[in-house]
C-alpha positions in Angstrom: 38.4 -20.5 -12.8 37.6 -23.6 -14.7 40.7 -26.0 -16.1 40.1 -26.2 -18.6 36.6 -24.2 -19.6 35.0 -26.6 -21.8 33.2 -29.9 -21.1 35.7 -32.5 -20.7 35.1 -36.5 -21.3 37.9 -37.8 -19.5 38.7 -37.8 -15.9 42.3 -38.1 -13.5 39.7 -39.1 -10.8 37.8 -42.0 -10.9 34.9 -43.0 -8.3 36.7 -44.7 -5.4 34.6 -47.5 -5.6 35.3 -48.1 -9.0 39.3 -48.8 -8.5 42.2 -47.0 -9.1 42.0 -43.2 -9.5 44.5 -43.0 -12.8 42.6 -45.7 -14.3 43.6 -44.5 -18.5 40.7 -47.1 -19.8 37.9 -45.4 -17.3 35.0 -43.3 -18.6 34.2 -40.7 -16.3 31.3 -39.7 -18.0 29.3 -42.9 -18.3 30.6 -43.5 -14.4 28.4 -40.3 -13.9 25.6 -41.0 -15.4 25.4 -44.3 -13.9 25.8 -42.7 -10.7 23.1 -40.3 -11.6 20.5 -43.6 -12.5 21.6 -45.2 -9.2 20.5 -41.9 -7.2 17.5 -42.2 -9.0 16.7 -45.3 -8.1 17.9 -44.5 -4.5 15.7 -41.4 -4.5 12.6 -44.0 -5.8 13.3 -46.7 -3.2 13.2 -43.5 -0.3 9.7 -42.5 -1.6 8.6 -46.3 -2.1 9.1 -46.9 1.9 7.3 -43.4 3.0 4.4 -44.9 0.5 4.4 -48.3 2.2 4.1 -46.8 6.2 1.0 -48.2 8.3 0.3 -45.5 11.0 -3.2 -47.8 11.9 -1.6 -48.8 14.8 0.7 -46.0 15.9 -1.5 -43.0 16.6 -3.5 -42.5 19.6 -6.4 -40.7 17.8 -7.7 -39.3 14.6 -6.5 -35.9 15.2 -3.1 -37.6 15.6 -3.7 -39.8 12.5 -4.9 -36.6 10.9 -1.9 -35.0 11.3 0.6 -38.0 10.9 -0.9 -38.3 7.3 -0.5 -35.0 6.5 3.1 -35.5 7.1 3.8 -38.8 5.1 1.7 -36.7 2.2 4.0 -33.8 2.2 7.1 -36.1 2.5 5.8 -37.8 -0.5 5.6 -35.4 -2.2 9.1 -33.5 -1.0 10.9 -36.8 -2.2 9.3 -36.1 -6.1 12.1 -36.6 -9.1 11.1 -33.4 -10.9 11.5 -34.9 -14.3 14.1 -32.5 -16.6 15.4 -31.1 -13.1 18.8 -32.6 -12.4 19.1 -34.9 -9.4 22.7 -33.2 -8.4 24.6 -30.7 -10.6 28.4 -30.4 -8.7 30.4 -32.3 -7.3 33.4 -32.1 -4.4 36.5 -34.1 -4.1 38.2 -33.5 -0.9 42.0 -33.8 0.2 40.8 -34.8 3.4 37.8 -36.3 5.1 35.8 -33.2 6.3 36.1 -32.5 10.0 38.9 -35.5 10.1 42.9 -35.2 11.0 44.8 -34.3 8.3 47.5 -36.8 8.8 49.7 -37.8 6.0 48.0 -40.4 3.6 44.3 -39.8 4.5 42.2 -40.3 2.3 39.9 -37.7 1.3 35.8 -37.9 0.1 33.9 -37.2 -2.9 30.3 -35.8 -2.6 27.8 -35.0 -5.3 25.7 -31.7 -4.2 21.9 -31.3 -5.0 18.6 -30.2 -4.7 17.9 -32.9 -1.5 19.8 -35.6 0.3 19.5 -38.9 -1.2 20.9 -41.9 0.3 20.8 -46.0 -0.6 19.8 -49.0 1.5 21.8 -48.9 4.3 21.9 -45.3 4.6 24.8 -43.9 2.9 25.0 -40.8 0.8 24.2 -40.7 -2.7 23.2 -36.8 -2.8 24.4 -34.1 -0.5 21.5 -31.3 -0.1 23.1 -28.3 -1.0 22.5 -26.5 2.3 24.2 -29.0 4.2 27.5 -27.8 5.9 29.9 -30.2 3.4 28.5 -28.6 0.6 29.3 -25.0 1.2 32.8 -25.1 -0.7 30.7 -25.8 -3.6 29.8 -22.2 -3.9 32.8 -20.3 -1.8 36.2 -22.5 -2.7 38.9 -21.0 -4.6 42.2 -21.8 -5.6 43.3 -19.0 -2.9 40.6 -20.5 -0.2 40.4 -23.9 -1.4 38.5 -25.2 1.7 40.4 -28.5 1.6 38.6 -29.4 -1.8 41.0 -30.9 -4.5 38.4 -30.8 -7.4 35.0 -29.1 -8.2 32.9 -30.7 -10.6 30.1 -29.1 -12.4 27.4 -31.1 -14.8 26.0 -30.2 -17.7 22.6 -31.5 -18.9 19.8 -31.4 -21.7 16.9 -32.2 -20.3 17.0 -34.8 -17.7 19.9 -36.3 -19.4 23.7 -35.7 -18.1 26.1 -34.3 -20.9 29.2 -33.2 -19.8 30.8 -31.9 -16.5 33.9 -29.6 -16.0 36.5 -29.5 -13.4 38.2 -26.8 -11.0 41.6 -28.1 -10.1 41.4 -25.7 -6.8 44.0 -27.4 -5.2 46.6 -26.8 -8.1 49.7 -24.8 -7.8 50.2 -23.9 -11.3 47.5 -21.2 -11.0 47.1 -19.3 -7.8 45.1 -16.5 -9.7 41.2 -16.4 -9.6 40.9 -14.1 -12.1 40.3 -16.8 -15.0 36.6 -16.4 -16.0 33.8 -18.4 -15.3 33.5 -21.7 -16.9 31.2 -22.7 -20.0 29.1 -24.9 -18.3 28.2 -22.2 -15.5 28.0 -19.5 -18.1 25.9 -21.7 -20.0 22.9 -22.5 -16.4 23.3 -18.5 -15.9 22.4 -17.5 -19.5 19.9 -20.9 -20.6 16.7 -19.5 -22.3 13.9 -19.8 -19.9 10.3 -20.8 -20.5 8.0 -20.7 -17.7 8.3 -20.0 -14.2 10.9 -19.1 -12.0 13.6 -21.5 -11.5 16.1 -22.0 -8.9 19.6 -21.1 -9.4 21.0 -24.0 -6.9 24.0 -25.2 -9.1 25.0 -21.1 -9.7 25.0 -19.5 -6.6 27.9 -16.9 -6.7 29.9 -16.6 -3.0 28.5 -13.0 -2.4 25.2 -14.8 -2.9 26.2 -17.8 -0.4 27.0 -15.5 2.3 23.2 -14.0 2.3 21.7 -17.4 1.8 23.5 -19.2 5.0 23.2 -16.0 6.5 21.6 -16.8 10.3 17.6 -16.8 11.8 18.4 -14.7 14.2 18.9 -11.2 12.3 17.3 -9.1 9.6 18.9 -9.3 6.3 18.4 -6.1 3.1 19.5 -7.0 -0.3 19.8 -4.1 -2.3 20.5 -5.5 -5.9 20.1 -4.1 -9.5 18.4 -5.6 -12.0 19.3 -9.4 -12.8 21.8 -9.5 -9.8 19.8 -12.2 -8.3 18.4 -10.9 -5.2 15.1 -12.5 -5.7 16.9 -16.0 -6.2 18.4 -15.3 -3.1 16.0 -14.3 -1.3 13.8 -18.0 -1.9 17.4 -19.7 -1.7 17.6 -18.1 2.2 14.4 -19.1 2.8 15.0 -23.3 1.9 18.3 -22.8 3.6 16.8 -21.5 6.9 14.2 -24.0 6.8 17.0 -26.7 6.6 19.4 -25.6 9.2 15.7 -24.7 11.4 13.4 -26.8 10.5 11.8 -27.7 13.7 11.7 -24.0 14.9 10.1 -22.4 11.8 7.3 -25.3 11.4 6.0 -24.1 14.3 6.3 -20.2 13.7 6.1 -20.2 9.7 7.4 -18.4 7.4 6.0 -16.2 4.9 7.3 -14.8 1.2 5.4 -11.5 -0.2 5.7 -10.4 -3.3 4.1 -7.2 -5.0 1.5 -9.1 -7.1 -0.3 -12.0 -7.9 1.6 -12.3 -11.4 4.8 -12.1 -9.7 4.2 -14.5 -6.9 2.9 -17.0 -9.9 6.0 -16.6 -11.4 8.3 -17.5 -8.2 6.0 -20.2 -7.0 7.9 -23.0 -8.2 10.9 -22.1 -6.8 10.8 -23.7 -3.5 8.7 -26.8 -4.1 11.5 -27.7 -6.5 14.0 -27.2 -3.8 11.8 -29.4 -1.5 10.0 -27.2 0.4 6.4 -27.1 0.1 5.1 -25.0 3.5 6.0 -21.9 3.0 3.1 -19.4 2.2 3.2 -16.6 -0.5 0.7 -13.3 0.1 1.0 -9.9 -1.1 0.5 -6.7 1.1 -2.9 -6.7 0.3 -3.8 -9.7 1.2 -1.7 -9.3 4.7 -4.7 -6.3 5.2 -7.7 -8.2 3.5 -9.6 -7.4 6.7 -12.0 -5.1 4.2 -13.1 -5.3 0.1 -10.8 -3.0 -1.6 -13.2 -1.1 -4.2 -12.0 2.3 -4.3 -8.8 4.2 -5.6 -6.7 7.1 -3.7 -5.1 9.9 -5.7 -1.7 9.9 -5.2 -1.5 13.0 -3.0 -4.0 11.0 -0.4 -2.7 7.8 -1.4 1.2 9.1 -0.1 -0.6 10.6 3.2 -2.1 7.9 4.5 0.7 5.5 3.7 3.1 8.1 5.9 4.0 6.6 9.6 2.6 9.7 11.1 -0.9 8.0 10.5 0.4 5.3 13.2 0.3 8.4 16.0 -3.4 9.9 14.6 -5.0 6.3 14.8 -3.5 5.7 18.1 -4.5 8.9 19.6 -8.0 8.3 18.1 -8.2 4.8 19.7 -7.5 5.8 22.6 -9.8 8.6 23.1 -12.5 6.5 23.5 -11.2 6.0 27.1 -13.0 8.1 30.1 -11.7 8.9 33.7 -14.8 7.3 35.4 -17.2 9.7 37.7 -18.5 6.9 39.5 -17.6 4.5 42.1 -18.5 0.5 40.9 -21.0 -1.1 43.2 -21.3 -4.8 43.3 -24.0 -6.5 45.3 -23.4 -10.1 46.3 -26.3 -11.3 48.3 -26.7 -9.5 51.3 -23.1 -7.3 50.9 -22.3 -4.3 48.9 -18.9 -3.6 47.8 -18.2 -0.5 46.7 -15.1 1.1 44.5 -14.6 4.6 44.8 -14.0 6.3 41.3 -10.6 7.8 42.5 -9.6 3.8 42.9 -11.1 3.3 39.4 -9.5 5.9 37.6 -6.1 4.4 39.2 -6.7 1.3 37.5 -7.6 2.8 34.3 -4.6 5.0 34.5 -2.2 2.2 35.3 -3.7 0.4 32.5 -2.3 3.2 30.0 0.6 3.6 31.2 1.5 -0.3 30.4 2.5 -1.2 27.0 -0.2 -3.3 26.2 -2.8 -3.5 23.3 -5.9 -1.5 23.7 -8.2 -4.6 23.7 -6.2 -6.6 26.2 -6.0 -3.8 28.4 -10.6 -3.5 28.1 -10.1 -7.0 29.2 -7.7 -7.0 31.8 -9.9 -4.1 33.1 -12.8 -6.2 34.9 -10.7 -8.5 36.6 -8.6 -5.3 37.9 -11.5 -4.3 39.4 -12.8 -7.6 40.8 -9.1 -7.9 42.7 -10.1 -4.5 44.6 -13.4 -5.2 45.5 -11.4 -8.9 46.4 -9.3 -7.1 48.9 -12.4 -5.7 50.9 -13.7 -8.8 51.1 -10.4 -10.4 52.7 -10.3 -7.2 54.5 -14.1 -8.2 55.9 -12.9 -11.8 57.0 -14.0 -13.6 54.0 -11.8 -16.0 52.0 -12.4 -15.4 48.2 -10.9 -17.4 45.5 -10.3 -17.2 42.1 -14.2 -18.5 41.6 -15.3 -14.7 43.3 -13.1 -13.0 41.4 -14.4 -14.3 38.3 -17.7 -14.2 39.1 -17.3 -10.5 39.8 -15.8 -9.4 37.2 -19.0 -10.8 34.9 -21.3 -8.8 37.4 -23.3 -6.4 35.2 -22.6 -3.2 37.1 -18.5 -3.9 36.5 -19.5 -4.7 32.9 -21.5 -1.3 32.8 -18.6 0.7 33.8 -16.0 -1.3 31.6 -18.4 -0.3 28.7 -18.2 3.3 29.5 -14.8 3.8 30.6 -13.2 1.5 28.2 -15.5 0.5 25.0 -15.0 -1.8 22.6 -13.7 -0.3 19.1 -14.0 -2.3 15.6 -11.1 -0.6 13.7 -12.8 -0.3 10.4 -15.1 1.9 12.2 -12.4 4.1 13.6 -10.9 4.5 10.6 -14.1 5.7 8.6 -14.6 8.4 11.2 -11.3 9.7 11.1 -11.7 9.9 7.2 -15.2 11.0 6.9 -15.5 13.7 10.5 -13.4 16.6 9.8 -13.5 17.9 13.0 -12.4 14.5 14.7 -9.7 14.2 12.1 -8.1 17.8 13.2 -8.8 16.9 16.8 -6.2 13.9 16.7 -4.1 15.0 13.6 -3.3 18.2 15.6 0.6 19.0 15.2 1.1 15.5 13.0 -0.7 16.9 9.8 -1.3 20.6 8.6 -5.0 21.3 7.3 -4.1 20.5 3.7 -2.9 16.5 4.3 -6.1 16.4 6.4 -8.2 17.5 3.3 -6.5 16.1 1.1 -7.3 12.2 2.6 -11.1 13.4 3.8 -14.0 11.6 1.7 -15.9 14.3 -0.2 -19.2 12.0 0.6 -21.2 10.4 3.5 -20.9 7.1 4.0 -24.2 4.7 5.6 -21.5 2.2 6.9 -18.4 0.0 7.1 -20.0 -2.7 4.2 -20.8 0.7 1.5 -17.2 2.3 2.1 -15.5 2.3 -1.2 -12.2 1.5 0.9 -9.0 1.9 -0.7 -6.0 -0.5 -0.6 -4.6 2.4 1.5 -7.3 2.4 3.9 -7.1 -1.3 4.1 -3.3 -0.9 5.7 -4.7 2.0 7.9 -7.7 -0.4 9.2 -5.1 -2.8 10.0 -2.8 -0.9 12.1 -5.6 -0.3 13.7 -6.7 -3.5 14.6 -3.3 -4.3 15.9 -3.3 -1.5 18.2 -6.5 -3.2 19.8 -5.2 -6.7 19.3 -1.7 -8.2 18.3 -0.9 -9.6 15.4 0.3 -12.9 15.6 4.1 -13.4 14.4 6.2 -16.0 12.5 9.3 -17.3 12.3 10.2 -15.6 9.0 9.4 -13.1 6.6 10.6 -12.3 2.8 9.5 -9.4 1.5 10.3 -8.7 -2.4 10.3 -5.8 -4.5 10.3 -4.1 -1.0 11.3 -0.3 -2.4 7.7 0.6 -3.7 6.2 0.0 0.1 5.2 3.0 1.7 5.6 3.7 5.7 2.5 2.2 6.6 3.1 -1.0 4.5 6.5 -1.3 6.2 4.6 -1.8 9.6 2.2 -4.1 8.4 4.8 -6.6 7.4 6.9 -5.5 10.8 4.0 -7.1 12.7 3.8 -9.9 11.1 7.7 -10.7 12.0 7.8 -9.3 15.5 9.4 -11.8 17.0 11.2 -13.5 14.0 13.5 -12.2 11.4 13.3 -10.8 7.9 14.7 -10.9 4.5 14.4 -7.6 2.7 14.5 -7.5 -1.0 14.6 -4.7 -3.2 16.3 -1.9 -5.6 16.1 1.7 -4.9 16.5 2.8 -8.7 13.4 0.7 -9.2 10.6 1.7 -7.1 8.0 3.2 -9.1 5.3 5.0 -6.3 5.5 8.2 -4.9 6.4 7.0 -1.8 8.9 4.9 -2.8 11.5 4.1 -0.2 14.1 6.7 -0.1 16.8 4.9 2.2 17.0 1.2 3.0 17.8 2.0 7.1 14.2 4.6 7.0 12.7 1.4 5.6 14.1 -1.2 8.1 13.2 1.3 11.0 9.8 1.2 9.9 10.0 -2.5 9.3 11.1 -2.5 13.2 14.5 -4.0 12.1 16.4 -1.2 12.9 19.6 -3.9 13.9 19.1 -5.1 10.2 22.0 -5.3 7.8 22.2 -4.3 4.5 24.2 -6.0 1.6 24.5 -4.9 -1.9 24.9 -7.2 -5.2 26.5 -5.7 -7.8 27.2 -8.0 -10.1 24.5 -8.6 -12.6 24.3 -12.1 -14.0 20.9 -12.3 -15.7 20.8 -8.6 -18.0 23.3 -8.6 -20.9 26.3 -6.1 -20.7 24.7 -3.8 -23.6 21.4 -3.5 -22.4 22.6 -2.8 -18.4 24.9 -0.3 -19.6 22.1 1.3 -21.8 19.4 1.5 -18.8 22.7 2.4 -16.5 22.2 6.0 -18.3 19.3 6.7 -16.3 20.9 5.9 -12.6 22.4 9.5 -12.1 18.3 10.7 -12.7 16.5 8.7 -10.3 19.0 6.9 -7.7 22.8 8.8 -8.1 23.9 7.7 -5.1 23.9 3.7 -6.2 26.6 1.6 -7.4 26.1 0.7 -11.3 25.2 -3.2 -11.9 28.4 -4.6 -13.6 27.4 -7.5 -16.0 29.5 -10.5 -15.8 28.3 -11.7 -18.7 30.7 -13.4 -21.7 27.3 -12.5 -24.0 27.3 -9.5 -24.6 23.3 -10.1 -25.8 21.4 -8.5 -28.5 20.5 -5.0 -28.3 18.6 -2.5 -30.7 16.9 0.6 -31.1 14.4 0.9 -33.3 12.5 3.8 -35.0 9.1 2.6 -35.9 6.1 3.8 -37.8 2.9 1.8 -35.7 2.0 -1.6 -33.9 2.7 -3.3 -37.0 6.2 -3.0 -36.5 6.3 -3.8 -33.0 4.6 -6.9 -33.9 6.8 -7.4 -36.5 9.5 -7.1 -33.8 8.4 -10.2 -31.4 7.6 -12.0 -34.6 11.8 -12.1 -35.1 12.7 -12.4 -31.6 9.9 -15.0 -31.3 12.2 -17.4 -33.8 14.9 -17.7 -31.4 14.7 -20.6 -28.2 13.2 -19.0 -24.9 10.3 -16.7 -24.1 9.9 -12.8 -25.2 7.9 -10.5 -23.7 6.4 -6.8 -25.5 6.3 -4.2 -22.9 4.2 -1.2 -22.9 3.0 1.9 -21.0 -0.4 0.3 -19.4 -2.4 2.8 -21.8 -1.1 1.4 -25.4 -1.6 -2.6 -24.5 -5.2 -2.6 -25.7 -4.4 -1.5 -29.4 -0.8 -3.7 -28.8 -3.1 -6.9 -28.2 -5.8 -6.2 -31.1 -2.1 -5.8 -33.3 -1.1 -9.2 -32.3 -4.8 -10.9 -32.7 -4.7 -9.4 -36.3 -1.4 -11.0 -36.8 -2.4 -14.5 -35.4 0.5 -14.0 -33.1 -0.7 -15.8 -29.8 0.1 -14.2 -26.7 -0.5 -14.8 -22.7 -0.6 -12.0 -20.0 1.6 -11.8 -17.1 1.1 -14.9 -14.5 0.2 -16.9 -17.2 2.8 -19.6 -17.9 4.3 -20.0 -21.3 4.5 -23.2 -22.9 6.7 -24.1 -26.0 3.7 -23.4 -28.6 2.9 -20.1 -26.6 6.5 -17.8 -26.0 4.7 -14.6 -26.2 3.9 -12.1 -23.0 2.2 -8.9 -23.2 3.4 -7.0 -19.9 1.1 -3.9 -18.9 4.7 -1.5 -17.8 3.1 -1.3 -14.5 3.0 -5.3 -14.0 6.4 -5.8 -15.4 8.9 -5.8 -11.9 10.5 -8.9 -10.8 9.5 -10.9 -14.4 12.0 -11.5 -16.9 12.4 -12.7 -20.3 14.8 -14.4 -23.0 13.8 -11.5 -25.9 11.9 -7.8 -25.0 10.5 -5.5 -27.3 10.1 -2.7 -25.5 7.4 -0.4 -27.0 7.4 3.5 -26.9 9.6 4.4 -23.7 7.9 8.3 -23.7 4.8 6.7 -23.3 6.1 4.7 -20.0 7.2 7.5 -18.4 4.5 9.9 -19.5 2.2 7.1 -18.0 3.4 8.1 -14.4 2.2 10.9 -12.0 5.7 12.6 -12.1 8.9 12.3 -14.3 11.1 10.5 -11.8 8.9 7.9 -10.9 8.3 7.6 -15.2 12.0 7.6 -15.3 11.7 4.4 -12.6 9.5 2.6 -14.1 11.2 2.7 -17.9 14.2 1.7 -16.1 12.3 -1.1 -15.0 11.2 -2.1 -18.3 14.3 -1.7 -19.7 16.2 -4.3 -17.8 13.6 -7.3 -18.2 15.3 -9.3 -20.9 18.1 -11.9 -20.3 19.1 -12.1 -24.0 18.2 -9.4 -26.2 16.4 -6.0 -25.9 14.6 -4.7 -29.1 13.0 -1.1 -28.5 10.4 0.5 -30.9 9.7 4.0 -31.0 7.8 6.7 -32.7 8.3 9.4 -30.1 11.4 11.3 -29.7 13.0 8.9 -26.6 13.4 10.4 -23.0 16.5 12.8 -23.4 18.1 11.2 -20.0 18.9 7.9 -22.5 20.9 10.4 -24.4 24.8 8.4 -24.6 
C-alpha cells in the first residue's frame, strides 16, 4: 500500500502554514520534526497550567478538595511525555474538511494522530488522539475506501527522535489495487525487538483490529485469535477507546482487565498508562474470589467438578434449604395490645419471598418488615393510624426477630460450602440428579475440618465460596470487563466474572487451541452463555503479525490434534524469522543456545516443562549467564527469561529456545492438554525459535 515503501525525505505536501504546497526548496522532514518539538512544547505548556491550578478557594469542603486534587494529580500525570514514546506517529491529509461541503476548491485539513490530544495556546490542534472520530481513516482508509483522505503519513523513529516518514497516496488513480504490501516503516513497528513490557501497538492497528477496538459499550465482544494476531493488544486498545468515547459513564461504573497471572498482568501493565489512561484496574480470577486463603491443591478430576456450572444448582439448593415453613403464628406485644400472625399468613410471606428473584440475604431482610406490614394492617384495621416509625419499630421486636432467625437464618457462604464438601450425606441430599456418587466422592475432603480459618481451601473452592456469597448478596457491577487468556476458565470461573459485569459489557479474549486445563473451554458461545453474554459476538483474527511465517507454520502442525475445527494463523510477515531444530546432548547446549540468540538486539526467553527449570537455572548460574523470571522486567544488561512452560501464555519474546518439547507435554495430566500447552510454547517468539532436544519430539510435529 505504501508509494513508495521506503522512507522518503522529500515531500509534494508542505504544512499549510508554511506556504505553498509544491514548494521544491521545502524539507519536509525537518518541517516534521519541528512540528514534533512544538507539540512538545504544547504538550509541556498543557501540563504547566494543570500544575499552576489553586482549588483553595473553589471547593466547598475537604472531601471536595480531596477529590478535586485527586483529579489534577491523575491529569498530571495523564499529560506525561513518555520519553522514547513518540508524541504522534501518522498523519492525515484530507481532500476536504471533515464533516464540511465538498464544493469545488475547498480546501481540505491535515492532522497528526497520537497517543492524546495536544493543542497550543489558543486551543487549536497540534495532536489528534487516536480514538477520536477524524482519526479513524488512519487505520481503515484505502485506495478503494479512501475516506476522503488524499495522503497517509506514517513516522519512523529511533528513540524519541523522528527519522523518516512514508506516504500512502490513497487518493491516487494510478493504483486502485490494495494488494501492494505493507510498507517498511509499518513492517518495521510490527517486527522492532522488544525489551520490557508490553507496549501498545497505536500507530499499527490493522482495520480488522479497528473494527473491535471502536466496537460499542453496549455489547459483548469474543476475540478468538491465534498466537501473535494481536488480540490482547486489542483487547487494552478497546478498553482506552471505550474510556474515550465514555468517559463520564465508565468513571462511575469502572472497568476492570483480568488476566491469568500476576506475571502476565506485569507484563501488560504499561499499556494503558502509556495511552493515558491510568484508572483502569487489573485482577486475576483469584483475586476476583479472594474472599478465603488459598492453601490447598485439587486433583484434576475434583478440580474439573467443582469448576462445572452444575455446582451453581447444588449451592443454590443447599442455601436455600436452610429455609423452614413456620409452625407458629408471630406475636408482637406493644403495650397493652397483642398482635398476632397466624403461621398460615407467615408461610405466605415466606413463600412469596421465594418465588421472587431476589438474593437470599435481601429476601432474610425484606422478611421482617413483611411481617411488620401485616401486623400494620390489624392495627389500621383496629382504628389506629401507624406510620412508617411502627412499622420499623416492629419489625426490630425480638419475637419477629426470633422467627426470622428460624425461618430464614443467616448463612456465611464459606460455611456452606465446607459442609457441602466435608458431609456426605448433605452433599447427596442436594447433588441428587446433578452429580452421580462418583463426582460427589471424587470432590469430598477425605478429613475433618475444626473450621472455616483451618480449611486448606483450594482456588476451586474459592470460586465455589463466591457464587455462594452472591446468591446471598449481589455482587456489585461495572461498566466494563476484559477478560484475557479466557479459554483455560472453567464454568464456574465464567460466572464469577459474569457477575462482576452484570449490567455492563465485556471483552472476551482468548484462543481455543491454547487452553491448557482440563476444562478448557470447548466452544466460545458455551463460554459467553456462562459468562451471561449469551447476545455476545464473536470475531476471529487470523492474521498473525507478531510469530514469524516459519515458526507459525511449524506449531500450525499441531492444530488438527488439539482444535481441528480453527482457522490456521496466516503470518503476514515479510520476515520470514529464524527457525531451528536442534538435537542436543544436556543443559550445556541449551545454554549454549540463548548465549547465540542472546547476541542479537531484543529479549530471549528459554522455555521449559515446569519440572526441568531447576537444573536449566543452576546451567545458566554456572555459565554466568544472568537471567530474570517471568514478571520481571528486562533491562538492556539483563535479556534473559527463564519461563516455567506453565507461566509462558500471553508473554512473548524477540529469540526462544525452546527446551525438550516431550518433556512439556509429558508435564500435563493428558496428551491433549500437553499437546496445548507445547503449542503454547512454541509460538512465543517474535524473531526466531531455537528448539533443543534430547527426546525423540512429539510425533504430531511430524512435517
Amino acid at each position: 500500500m505504501s508509494t513508495p515503501a521506503h522512507a522518503r525525505h522529500d515531500d509534494p505536501l508542505a504544512d499549510p502554514h508554511d506556504g505553498p504546497l509544491d514548494d521544491p526548496h521545502d524539507d519536509p522532514l525537518a518541517r516534521e520534526r519541528s512540528h514534533l518539538a512544538a507539540s512538545r512544547a504544547a504538550l509541556r505548556a498543557m501540563r504547566e497550567d494543570v500544575e499552576a491550578l489553586d482549588i483553595k478557594d473553589v471547593t466547598a469542603n475537604w472531601v471536595n478538595a480531596a477529590v478535586l486534587a485527586r483529579q489534577i494529580d491523575d491529569r498530571i500525570r495523564a499529560l506525561a511525555d513518555l520519553s522514547g514514546t513518540p508524541l504522534f506517529f501518522g498523519r492525515l491529509d484530507y481532500l476536504h474538511a471533515p464533516g464540511a461541503e465538498q464544493a469545488e476548491g475547498a480546501g481540505g485539513e491535515r492532522f497528526y494522530i497520537g497517543r492524546r490530544h495536544v493543542h497550543d495556546a489558543d486551543g487549536d490542534p497540534m495532536v489528534i488522539d487516536w480514538r477520536a472520530p477524524v482519526s479513524q481513516p488512519f487505520y481503515r482508509a484505502s485506495r478503494k475506501d479512501p475516506m476522503d483522505v488524499a495522503l497517509r503519513r506514517r513516522f519512523g523513529y529511533t528513540g524519541g527522535d523522528l527519522t523518516a516518514y512514508e506516504d500512502e497516496n490513497l487518493s491516487d488513480p494510478a493504483d486502485p489495487s490494495d494488494a501492494a504490501p505493507a510498507g517498511r516503516l509499518l513492517q518495521q513497528e510490527i517486527e522492532r525487538p522488544r525489551v520490557g513490557p508490553m507496549r501498545d501497538i497505536v500507530a499499527t492497528i490493522q482495520p480488522e483490529q479497528d473494527e473491535i477496538v471502536r466496537s460499542g459499550l453496549g455489547g459483548t465482544v469474543c476475540v478468538q485469535g491465534g498466537p501473535g494476531t494481536g488480540k490482547t493488544a486489542v483487547g487494552l486498545h478497546r478498553v482506552a477507546y471505550l474510556l474515550y468515547a465514555h468517559r463520564e459513564r465508565l468513571a462511575r461504573t469502572g472497568t476492570l482487565v483480568i488476566g491469568p497471572n500476576r506475571s502476565f498482568l506485569h507484563y501488560i501493565e504499561q499499556v494503558l498508562p502509556a495511552l493515558g489512561e491510568l484508572s483502569v484496574q487489573q485482577a486475576t480470577v483469584d483475586d476476583l474470589v479472594a474472599r478465603v486463603e488459598v492453601r490447598g491443591t485439587d486433583e484434576a478430576a475434583a478440580a474439573t467438578v467443582k469448576g462445572d456450572a452444575r455446582m451453581a444448582e447444588v449451592l443454590r439448593r443447599a442455601l436455600y434449604s436452610h429455609v423452614t415453613m413456620p409452625g407458629e403464628p408471630v406475636v408482637v406485644v406493644r403495650g397493652s395490645r397483642r398482635w398476632r400472625v397466624p403461621a398460615y399468613e407467615l408461610e405466605e410471606i415466606v413463600r412469596e419471598l421465594l418465588g421472587r428473584d431476589i438474593r437470599y440475604g435481601a429476601a432474610r431482610e425484606a422478611l421482617p418488615q413483611r411481617v411488620a406490614h401485616a401486623v400494620l394492617v390489624q392495627m389500621e384495621r383496629a382504628g389506629e393510624a401507624p406510620d412508617d416509625r411502627v412499622q420499623d419499630a416492629v419489625a426490630r421486636n425480638g419475637a419477629v426477630k426470633a422467627a426470622v432467625k428460624a425461618v430464614w437464618p443467616a448463612v456465611d457462604p464459606a460455611r456452606l460450602v465446607l459442609r457441602l464438601l466435608t458431609d456426605a450425606e448433605f452433599l447427596a441430599e442436594h447433588a441428587d440428579g446433578l452429580l452421580d456418587g462418583a463426582e460427589q466422592r471424587t470432590i469430598l475432603w477425605d478429613r475433618p475440618v475444626r473450621g472455616v480459618k483451618s480449611a486448606r481451601w483450594s482456588a476451586a473452592d474459592a470460586v465455589l465460596i463466591d457464587e455462594a456469597a452472591d446468591l446471598i448478596q449481589r455482587t456489585p457491577s461495572l461498566g466494563h470487563v476484559v477478560l484475557d487468556e479466557a479459554q483455560d476458565l472453567s464454568p464456574m470461573q465464567y460466572r464469577a466474572v459474569g457477575r462482576r459485569c452484570t449490567t455492563g459489557s465485556a471483552t472476551v479474549l482468548g484462543d481455543l487451541a491454547q487452553g491448557t486445563t482440563p476444562w478448557a473451554t470447548r466452544s466460545w458461545d458455551e463460554a459467553l452463555a456462562h459468562l451471561g453474554k449469551r447476545d455476545g459476538v464473536v470475531e476471529e483474527l487470523t492474521a498473525g503479525f507478531r510469530v514469524p511465517t516459519d515458526v507459525i507454520a511449524y506449531a500450525s502442525r499441531l492444530l488438527p490434534h488439539i482444535a481441528p475445527g480453527l482457522t490456521p494463523v496466516a503470518s503476514v510477515r515479510e520476515n520470514p524469522g529464524f527457525f531451528e531444530v536442534r538435537t542436543a546432548t544436556g543443559a550445556a547446549d541449551v545454554v549454549a543456545a540463548c548465549a547465540e540468540l542472546l547476541r542479537n538486539e531484543g529479549s530471549t526467553g528459554l522455555i521449559a516443562a515446569d519440572a526441568r527449570v531447576p537444573a536449566l537455572a543452576e546451567a545458566l548460574a554456572a555459565a554466568g549467564i544472568p537471567y530474570l523470571a517471568p514478571g520481571e522486567e528486562t533491562t538492556r544488561e539483563t535479556r534473559l527469561t527463564l519461563v516455567p512452560a506453565s507461566l509462558a501464555k500471553g508473554l512473548e519474546y524477540d529469540y526462544v529456545v525452546l527446551d525438550e518439547p516431550r518433556a512439556v507435554v509429558d508435564g500435563e495430566p493428558d496428551e491433549r492438554t500437553g499437546l496445548r500447552r507445547l503449542y503454547v510454547t512454541l509460538t512465543r517468539a517474535v524473531s526466531g525459535l531455537v528448539i533443543a532436544h534430547t527426546a525423540p519430539l512429539p510425533p504430531q510435529l511430524a512435517g
